[in-house]
N, C-alpha and C positions, 0 to 999 in steps of 0.2 A: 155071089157076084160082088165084088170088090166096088166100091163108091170110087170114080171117075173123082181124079185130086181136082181137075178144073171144077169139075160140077162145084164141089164141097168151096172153092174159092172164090164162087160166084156172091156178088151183094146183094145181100137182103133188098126186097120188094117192100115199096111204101105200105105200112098198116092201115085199116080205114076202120072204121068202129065195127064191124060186125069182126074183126080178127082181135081187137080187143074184148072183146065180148067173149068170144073162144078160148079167149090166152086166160079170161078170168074164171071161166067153164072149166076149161081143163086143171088151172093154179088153185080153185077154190080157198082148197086148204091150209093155204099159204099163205093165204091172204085172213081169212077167218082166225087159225088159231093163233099168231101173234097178236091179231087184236083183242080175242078173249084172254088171251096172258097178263097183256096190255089192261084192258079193262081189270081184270083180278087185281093185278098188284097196285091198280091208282085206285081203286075200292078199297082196300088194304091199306093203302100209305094214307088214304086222305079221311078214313074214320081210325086209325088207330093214333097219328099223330093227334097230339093233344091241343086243347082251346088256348087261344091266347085272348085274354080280355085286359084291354088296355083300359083302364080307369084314370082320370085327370079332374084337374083341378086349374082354377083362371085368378088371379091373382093380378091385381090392380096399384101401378104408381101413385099414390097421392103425393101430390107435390106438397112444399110448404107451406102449412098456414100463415106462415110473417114473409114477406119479401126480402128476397134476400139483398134488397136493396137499402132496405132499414138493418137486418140480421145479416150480416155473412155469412156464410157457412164455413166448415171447418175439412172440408172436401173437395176434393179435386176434378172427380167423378161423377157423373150421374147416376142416378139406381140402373139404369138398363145398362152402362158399361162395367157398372162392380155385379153385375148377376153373374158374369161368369166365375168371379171370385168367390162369389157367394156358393156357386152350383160344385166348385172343385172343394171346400168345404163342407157343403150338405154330405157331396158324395164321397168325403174320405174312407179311408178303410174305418176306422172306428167308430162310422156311426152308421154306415150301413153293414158291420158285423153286428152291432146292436140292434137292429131293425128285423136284420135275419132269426137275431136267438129270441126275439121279443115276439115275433111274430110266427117263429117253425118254419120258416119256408126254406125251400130246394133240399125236402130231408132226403131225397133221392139222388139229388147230385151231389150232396155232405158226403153219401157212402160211395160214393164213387171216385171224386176230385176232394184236393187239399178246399183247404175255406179259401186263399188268396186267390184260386183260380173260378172258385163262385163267386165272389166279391165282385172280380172283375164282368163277369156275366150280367151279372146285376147291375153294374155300374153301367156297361153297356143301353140295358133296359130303361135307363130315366134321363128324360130329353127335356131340354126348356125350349119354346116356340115363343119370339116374341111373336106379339099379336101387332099387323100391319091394321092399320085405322086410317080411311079417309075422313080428307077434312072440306066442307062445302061442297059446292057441286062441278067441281072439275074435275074429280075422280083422283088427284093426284095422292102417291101414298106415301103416306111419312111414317117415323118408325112411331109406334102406340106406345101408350101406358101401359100395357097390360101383359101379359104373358102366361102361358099355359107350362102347367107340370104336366108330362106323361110318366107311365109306369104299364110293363107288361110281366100281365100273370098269368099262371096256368088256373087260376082260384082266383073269381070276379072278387070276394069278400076281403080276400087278403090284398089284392092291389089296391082296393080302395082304403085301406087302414096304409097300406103303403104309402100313399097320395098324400092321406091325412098326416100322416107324418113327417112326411118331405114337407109340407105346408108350414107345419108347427116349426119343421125345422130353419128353414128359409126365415120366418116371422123373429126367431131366438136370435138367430145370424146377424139377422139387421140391425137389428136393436144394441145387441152385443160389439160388431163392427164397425157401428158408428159410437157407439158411446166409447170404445176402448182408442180409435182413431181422434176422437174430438178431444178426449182427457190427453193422450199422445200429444198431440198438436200441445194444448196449452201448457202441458209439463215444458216440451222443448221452449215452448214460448219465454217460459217463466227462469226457465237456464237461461237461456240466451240474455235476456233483462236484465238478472243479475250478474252477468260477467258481465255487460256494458254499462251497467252503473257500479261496478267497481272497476272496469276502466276510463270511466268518465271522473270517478273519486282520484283516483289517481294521477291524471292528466292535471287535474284540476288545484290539488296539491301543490303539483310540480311548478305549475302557472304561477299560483300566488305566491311561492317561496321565491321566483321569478322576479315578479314583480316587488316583492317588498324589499328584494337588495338591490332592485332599478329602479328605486320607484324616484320619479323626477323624470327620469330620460330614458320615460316608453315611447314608441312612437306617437300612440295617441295620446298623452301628452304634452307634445310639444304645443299644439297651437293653446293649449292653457295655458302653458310658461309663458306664451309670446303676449299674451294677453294682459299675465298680473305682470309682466316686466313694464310693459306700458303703461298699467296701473300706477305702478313703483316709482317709476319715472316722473311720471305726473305728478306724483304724492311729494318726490323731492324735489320737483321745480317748487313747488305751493309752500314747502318746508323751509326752502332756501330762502324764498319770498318772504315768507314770515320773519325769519332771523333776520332776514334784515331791513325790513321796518320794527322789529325790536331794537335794534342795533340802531338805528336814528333815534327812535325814543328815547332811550337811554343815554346817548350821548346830547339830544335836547334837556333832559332831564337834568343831567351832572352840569349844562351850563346855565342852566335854572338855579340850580342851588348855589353856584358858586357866587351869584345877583344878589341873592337872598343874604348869603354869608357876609358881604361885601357891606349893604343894607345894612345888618343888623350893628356890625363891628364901629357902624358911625354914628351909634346912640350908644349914649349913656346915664344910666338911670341915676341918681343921687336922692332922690328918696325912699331909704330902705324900707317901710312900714308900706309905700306904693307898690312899690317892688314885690315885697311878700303878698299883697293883697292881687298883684298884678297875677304871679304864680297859681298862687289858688287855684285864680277863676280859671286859670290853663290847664291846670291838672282835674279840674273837675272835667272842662271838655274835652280832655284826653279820657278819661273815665268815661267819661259818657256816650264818646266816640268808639271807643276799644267794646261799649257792651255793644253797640249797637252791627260794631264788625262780627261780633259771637253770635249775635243774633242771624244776620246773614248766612253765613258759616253752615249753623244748623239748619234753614232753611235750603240752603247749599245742598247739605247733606239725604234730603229725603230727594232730594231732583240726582244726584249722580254718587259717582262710588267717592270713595277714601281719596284715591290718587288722581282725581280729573286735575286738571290744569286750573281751573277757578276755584276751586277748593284750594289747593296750595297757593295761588297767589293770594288768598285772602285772611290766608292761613300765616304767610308772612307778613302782610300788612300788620298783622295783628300782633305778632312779636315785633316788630320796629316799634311802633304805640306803643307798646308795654317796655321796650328798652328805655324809650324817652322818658316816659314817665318815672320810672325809675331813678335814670339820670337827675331829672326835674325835684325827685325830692333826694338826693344824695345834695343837689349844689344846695338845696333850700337850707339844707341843716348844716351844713359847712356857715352857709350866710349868715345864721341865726347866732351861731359862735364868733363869727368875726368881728370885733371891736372898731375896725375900721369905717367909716361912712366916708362916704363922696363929699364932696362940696358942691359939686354942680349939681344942681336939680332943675329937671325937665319939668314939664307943662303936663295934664295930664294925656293929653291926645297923643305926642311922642311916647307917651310909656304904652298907650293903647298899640300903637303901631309896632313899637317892640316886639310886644307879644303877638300881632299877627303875623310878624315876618320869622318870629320861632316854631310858630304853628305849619307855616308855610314848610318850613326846614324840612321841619321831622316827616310831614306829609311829601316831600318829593325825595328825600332818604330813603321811606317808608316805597315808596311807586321805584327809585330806580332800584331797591332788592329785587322787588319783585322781576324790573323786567328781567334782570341778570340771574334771577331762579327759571324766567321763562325762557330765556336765551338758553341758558344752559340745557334746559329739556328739550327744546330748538334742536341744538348739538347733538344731543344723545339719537333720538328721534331720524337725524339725517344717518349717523353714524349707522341705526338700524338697516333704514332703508339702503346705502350702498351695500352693506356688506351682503343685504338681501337678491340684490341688483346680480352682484356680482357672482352669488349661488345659482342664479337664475341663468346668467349668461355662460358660466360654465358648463346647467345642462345645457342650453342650447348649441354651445358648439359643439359637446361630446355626443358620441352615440351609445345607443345599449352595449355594451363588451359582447352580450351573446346575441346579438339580433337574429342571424339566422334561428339560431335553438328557438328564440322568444318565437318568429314566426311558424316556426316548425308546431310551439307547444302551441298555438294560437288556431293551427289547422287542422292539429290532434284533437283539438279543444271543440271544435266546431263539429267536425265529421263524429264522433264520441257522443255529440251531445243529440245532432242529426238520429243517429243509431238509436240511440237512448229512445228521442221521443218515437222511432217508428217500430219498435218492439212493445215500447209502453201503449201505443193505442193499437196493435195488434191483439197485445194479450187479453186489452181491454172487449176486442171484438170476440175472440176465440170463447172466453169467458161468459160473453151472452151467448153466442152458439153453443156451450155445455147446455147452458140453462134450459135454450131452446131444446135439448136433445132429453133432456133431464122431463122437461114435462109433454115431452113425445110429441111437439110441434113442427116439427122437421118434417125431412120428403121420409115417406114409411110406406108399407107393404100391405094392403088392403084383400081380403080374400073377397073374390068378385062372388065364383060360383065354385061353393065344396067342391070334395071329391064327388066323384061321381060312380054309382052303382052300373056296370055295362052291361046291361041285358044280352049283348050278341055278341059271339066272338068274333075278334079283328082276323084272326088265324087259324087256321087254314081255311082258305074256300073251296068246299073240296067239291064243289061240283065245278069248279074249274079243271081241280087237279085230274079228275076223273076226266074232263072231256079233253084233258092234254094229252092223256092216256090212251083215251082209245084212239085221237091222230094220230097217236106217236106208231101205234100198233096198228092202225091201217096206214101208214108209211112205209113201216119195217114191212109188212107184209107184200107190199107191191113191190116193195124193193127186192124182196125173195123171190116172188114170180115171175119180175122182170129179169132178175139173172135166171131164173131156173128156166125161161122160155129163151135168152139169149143160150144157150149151151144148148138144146134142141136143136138138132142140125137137119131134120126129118123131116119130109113131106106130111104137112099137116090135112090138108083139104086141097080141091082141084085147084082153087088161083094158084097154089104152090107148083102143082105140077104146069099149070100151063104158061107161070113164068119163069120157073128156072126150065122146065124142057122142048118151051114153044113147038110144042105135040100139040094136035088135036085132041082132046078126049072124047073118048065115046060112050064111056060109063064107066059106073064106079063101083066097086064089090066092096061090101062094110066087113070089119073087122069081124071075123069068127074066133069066138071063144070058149070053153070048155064052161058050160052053164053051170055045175056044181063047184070049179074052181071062180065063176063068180061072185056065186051066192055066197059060198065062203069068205070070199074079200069082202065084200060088203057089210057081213056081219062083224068080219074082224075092228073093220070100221066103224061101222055105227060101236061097236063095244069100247074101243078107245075114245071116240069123241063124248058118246054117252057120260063115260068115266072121267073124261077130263071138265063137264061141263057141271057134273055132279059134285067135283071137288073141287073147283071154280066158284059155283055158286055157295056151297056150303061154306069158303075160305070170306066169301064177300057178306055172307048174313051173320056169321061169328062176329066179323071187323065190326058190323053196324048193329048186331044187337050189346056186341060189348061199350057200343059210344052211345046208345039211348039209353041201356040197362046198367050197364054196370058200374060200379064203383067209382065214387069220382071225388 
């Protein structure tokens, strides 16, 4: 009988747990042996994949022992922003290929992959953690001093020599990176200083050759010229002054003499033996007046120089006296040859008088040289001062020829000089931060806590991986049974019949079957699952006797 098409397109009746119960009765199989597969191969995967033991090390910022408030530093950076500089470094191909041949490690993936595709593996495997650190009791977190190396090995002993490694290496880097970056620093320091002070030498060249063919009519300058021109000034009003109360003196003087001349010419001596006796006594006190000017003179001499002004007028006083005297015995000896004598003779007191109005003579001769030697130094003296005046007023009306250049080198000169001192106490700073670097005062790299020995591995957790396993496989498995019980299109049990045929039922006849073709199946059965549960477990106690027993 043909299955009625409506029947077959009739919709399935809601399940209630005792027909899942059935569907899991009848599916068993379905359900069990993907989960025991399942289980096999996560037994399998999760003791035959190898231990990963991560081993690390915590490594500590100390900061500087000098403030860098006294010390500068010669960096830009702080230690936890050059770590990464540091870490692309540690981990170059060159020193983790030396880590690899030093230590043997991945002699398994060597025969498998090139070394540049291990490297990178490995490179992969070593992580820096800064370490977060609160501060006080608000909980808030700032970035730490400190930071952790990791490293993952298949061999706890070799990632710890790993670790140790990385450590030493990281410690060489620092040391080596700050001192190559600090000497860096002051080398350029020490260029740059010296092309600014040989262009500050240059500038400065230029300036003075500047000024020494302007010199007079700089600008700073001028208020000095304005200054001694007012000096100059002053000195020739006082000069002029002078010359001419010399200039009355002298002309009081010449009409002194002229009294005296006039005096003398209206006596007349007629006793020649008075006469001679009169002379004498006049030539002795011209003698004795001429030493007494020589004495002066050299007293003169230890008070001022050669050329003072009192020094020469006393210096001529003293050859006028010495001319007269002269004079005085040239007439005396003409007189003493002349046979002639007077007839008039004076009185003695007239011949006295004679002789003081000759004295008087030669004594205001003797004063108007002088003023007329001081007049004339007067002259000279003025002629100085204008021509000085007039040197002075020429700068002041002229300007520099190069003023701009002048200004130009004057603010080359400055900026140059600027330069100059802010590279010399640069270099001056840079210089102590060697020092500080030199005797390891600086911020440096502290090893908090060694490498570490890892007792457990981080990799794999295989009793996770195993219990993923056997979900994964009583998943697959319902998912098996549920399609294999959807495609069942067959009256299972009466609810089926009495709701796709809404029949009464009146009983039910069980399935009859050929009792030797049963027993049969069933042995075929148990002889398969038997076999599959045999080489199941035996696949699962190899995996785990070869991960406690064997070779490692």
């Amino acid at each position: 009988m043909e299955p009625n098409q409506n029947f077959l397109s009739v919709t399935r009746r809601p399940m209630d747990v005792e027909d899942y119960v059935d569907v899991i009765r009848r599916h068993w199989a379905w359900i069990v042996g993907p989960t025991f597969a399942s289980l096999v191969a996560a037994v399998i995967v999760a003791f035959l994949w190898p231990d990963t033991f991560v081993s690390y090390a915590v490594m500590r910022i100390t900061p500087a022992q000098i403030p860098e408030r006294i010390v500068a530093s010669n960096f830009n950076m702080q230690m936890a922003e050059r770590l990464n500089t540091m870490l692309q470094d540690v981990t170059s191909r060159d020193s983790l290929i030396g880590i690899i041949r030093k230590f043997n490690l991945y002699p398994s993936e060597l025969k498998k992959k090139p070394l540049e595709d291990v490297v990178e593996d490995m490179r992969t495997k070593v992580r820096i953690n800064i370490l977060d650190l609160q501060r006080g009791g608000g909980g808030q977190k700032t970035m730490g001093s400190a930071f952790r190396i990791d490293f993952s090995y298949d061999n706890r002993r070799d990632a710890q020599n790993v670790v140790k490694e990385l450590v030493a290496s990281f410690s060489n880097q620092n040391l080596i990176v700050r001192r190559r970056q600090s000497n860096l620093t002051t080398d350029f320091l020490s260029d740059e200083l010296k092309a600014a002070k040989e262009n500050l030498d240059k500038i400065e060249s230029e300036l003075t050759t500047f000024r020494q063919q302007n010199s007079g009519r700089l600008p700073e300058e001028m208020g000095a010229n304005l200054q001694q021109l007012n000096s100059l000034e002053f000195q020739l009003t006082s000069a002029n002054d002078a010359l001419s109360r010399a200039s009355q003196d002298k002309l009081m003087l010449e009409t002194q003499l002229q009294n005296l001349k006039r005096q003398a010419g209206s006596m007349v001596v007629t006793n020649e033996e008075e006469v001679a006796t009169s002379r004498n006594e006049r030539l002795e006190q011209l003698s004795k007046y001429i030493l007494d000017q020589e004495t002066s003179i050299q007293a003169l001499r230890e008070q001022y120089k050669e050329n003072h002004p009192d020094i020469r007028a006393a210096r001529a006083r003293v050859e006028v006296l010495k001319k007269e005297r002269d004079r005085m015995d040239a007439n005396e000896a003409a007189n003493s040859k002349s046979a002639v004598r007077s007839r008039k003779v004076l009185n003695p007191l007239a011949a006295k008088m004679a002789e003081d109005l000759n004295s008087q003579i030669a004594m205001t001769q003797g004063q108007i040289q002088v003023k007329t030697l001081e007049m004339e130094d007067r002259m000279k003296a003025q002629q100085r001062l204008r021509d000085h005046i007039r040197d002075l007023q020429g700068r002041l009306q002229s300007r520099p020829v190069g003023e701009n250049q002048y200004a130009k080198l004057t603010r080359d000169h400055a900026l140059a000089k600027a330069k100059y001192d802010e590279f010399n106490v640069k270099k001056g700073q840079s210089e102590m931060a060697n020092k500080l670097e030199e005797r390891s005062a600086g911020e440096n790299l502290e090893l908090l806590d060694p490498a570490s020995v890892p007792l457990r591995p981080t990799q794999p957790n295989r009793w996770l991986i195993v219990g993923i396993g056997v979900g994964l496989g009583v998943a697959v498995g319902l998912c098996l049974a549920g399609a294999k019980e959807m495609k069942d299109a067959t009256l299972k049990n009466v609810k089926d019949v009495r709701a796709y045929t809404n029949l009464p039922v009146l009983s039910s006849i069980p399935l009859l079957e050929n009792a030797l073709l049963v027993r049969r199946k069933r042995r075929l059965l148990w002889l398969a699952w038997s076999s599959a549960m045999t080489i199941g477990i035996m696949a699962m106690s190899g995996s785990m006797y070869y991960y406690y027993f064997g070779v490692k």
